[in-house]
C-alpha positions in Angstrom: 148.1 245.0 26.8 146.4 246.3 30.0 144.4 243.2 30.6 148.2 241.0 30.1 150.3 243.4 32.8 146.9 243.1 35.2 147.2 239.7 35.0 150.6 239.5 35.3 151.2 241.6 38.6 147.9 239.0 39.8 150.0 236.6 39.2 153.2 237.9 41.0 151.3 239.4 44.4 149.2 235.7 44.2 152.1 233.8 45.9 152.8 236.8 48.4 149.2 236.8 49.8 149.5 233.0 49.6 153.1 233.3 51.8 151.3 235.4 54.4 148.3 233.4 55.3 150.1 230.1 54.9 152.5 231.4 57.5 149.7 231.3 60.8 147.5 227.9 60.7 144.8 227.7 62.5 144.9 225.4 65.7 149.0 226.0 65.6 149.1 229.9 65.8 145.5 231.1 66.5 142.4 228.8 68.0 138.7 229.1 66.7 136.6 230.2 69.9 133.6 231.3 68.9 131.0 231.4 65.5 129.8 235.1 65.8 132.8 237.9 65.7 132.8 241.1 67.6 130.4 243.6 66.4 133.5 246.1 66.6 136.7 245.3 65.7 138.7 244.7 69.5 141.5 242.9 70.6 141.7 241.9 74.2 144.0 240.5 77.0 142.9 238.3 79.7 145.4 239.1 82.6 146.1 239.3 86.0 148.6 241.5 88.2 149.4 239.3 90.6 150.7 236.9 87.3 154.4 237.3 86.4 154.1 236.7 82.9 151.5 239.1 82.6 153.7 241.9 84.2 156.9 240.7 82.0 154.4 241.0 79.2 152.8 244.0 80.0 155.4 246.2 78.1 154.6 244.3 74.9 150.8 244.7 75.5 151.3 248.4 75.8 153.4 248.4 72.9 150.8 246.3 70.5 148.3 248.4 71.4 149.2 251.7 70.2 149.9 250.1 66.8 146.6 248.2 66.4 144.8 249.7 63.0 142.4 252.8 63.4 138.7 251.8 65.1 141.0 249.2 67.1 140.0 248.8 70.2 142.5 247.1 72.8 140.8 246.0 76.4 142.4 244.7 79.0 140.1 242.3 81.0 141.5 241.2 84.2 140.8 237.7 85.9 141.0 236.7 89.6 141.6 233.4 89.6 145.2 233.5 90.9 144.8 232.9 94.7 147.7 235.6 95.6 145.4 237.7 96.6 141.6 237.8 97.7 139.2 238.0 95.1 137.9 241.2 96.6 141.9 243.2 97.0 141.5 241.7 92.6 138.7 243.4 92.1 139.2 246.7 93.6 142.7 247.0 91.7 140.7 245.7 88.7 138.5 248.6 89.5 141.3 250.6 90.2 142.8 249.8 86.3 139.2 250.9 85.0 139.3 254.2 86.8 142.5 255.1 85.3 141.9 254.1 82.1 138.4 256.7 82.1 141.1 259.2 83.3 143.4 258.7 80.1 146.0 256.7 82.9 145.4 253.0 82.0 149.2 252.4 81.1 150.3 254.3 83.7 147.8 252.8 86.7 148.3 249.3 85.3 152.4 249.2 85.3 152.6 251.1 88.7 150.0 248.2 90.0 152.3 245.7 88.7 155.5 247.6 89.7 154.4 247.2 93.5 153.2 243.9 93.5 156.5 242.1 91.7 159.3 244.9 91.9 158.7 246.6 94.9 156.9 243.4 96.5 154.4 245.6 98.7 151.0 243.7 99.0 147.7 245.3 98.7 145.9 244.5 102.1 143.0 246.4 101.7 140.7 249.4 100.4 143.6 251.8 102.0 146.6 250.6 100.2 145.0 250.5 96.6 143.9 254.3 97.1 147.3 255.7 98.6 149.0 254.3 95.2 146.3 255.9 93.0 146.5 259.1 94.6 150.3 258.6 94.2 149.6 258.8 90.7 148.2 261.9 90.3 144.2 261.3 90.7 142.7 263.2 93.4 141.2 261.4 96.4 137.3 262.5 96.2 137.8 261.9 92.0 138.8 258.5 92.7 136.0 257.6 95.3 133.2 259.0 93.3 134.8 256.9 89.8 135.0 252.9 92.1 131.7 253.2 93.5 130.2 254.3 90.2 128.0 252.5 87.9 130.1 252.5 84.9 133.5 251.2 86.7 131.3 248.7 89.0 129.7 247.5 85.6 132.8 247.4 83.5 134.6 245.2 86.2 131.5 242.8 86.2 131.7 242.0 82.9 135.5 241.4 83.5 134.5 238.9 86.3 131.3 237.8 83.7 134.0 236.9 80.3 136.2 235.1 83.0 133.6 233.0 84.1 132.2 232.2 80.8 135.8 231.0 79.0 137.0 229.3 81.9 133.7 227.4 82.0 133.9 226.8 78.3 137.8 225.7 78.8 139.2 228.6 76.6 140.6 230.6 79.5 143.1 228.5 81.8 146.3 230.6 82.0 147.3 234.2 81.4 148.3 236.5 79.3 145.9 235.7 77.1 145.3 237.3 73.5 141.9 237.2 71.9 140.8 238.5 68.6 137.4 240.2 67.7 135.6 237.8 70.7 136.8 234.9 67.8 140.3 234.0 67.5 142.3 232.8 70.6 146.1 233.2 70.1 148.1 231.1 71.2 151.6 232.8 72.1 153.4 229.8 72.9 153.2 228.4 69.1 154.7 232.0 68.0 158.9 233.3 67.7 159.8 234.1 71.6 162.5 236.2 70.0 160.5 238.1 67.4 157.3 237.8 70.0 156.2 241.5 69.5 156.2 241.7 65.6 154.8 238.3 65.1 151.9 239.1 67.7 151.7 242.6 65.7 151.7 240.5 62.5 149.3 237.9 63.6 146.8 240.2 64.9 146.6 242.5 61.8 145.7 238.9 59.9 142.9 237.7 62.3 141.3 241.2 61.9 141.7 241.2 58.3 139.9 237.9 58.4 136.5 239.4 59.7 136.9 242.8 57.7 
């Protein structure tokens, strides 16, 4: 009698878990981007600040990352391939980002980088103008200085630069935002609900990490 009701729930779930992976197809939803997957589990998004999108879509990005599954890690890799601004002003805000997010301030660094760039429409000229706004945000001058010229933050935003370099050569990385999934899946927001965006990205994500489990 145990063995029949076993089988019989098998056979109710079967068409559930058949609903949910038929639901995101591969080369529609998600894109296959590399063979090996990440050796921890990570989602990341390829962004810039000086890109609208990416600041429309930054409240989303903060949002999906605070529900990604325990031993998640979400990473923010920023690009500089917009020409709004030199590539050196992109990589000191990049820096900037990195610096905040070590002092438990990535959200906060990362939207008031944005905020002055497309709200407020204040440009960053130079070395000056990126330190006035982090020390506006609470991090103390000679903390800041010490965290861009060290190794770990100079490192960090070189692999940034390194990941750019690599998918745009390898035509995976032409436009931002940009989701990708353990280092494997690409997604491809454009294929998903605009209206539902959030809970399908949530949705989609959980599956392409469940894939790799």
């Amino acid at each position: 009698m145990k063995k029949l009701l076993s089988l019989g729930l098998f056979a109710l779930l079967l068409p559930l878990a058949f609903s949910a992976n038929a639901k995101f197809v591969e080369g529609k939803h998600y894109q296959v981007i590399a063979e090996q997957t990440a050796a921890k589990p990570v989602v990341k998004e390829y962004f810039s600040f000086y890109c609208g999108g990416c600041y429309g879509f930054e409240p989303v990005a903060q949002s999906l990352a605070k529900k990604l599954p325990d031993g998640t890690e979400f990473k923010k890799v920023h690009v500089d391939f917009i020409r709004a601004a030199s590539p050196e002003i992109q990589n000191m805000l990049a820096r900037a980002y990195l610096v905040g997010k070590n002092m438990g301030k990535g959200d906060q660094i990362a939207m008031a980088i944005f905020n002055q760039i497309h709200r407020s429409r204040v440009p960053f000229v130079n070395e000056d103008d990126v330190r006035s706004l982090m020390l506006v945000n609470d991090i103390e001058a000679e903390e800041y200085e010490k965290a861009m010229r060290s190794f770990s933050v100079r490192g960090a935003a070189s692999q940034m630069k390194k990941e750019q370099t690599e998918l745009s050569e390898s035509r995976v990385l032409s436009s931002v935002p940009m989701l990708v999934v353990n280092d494997k899946y690409k997604i491809v927001n454009e294929a998903l609900n605009q209206r539902n965006l959030e809970n399908e990205l949530q949705e989609l994500i959980s599956y392409l990490l469940a894939k790799d489990a």
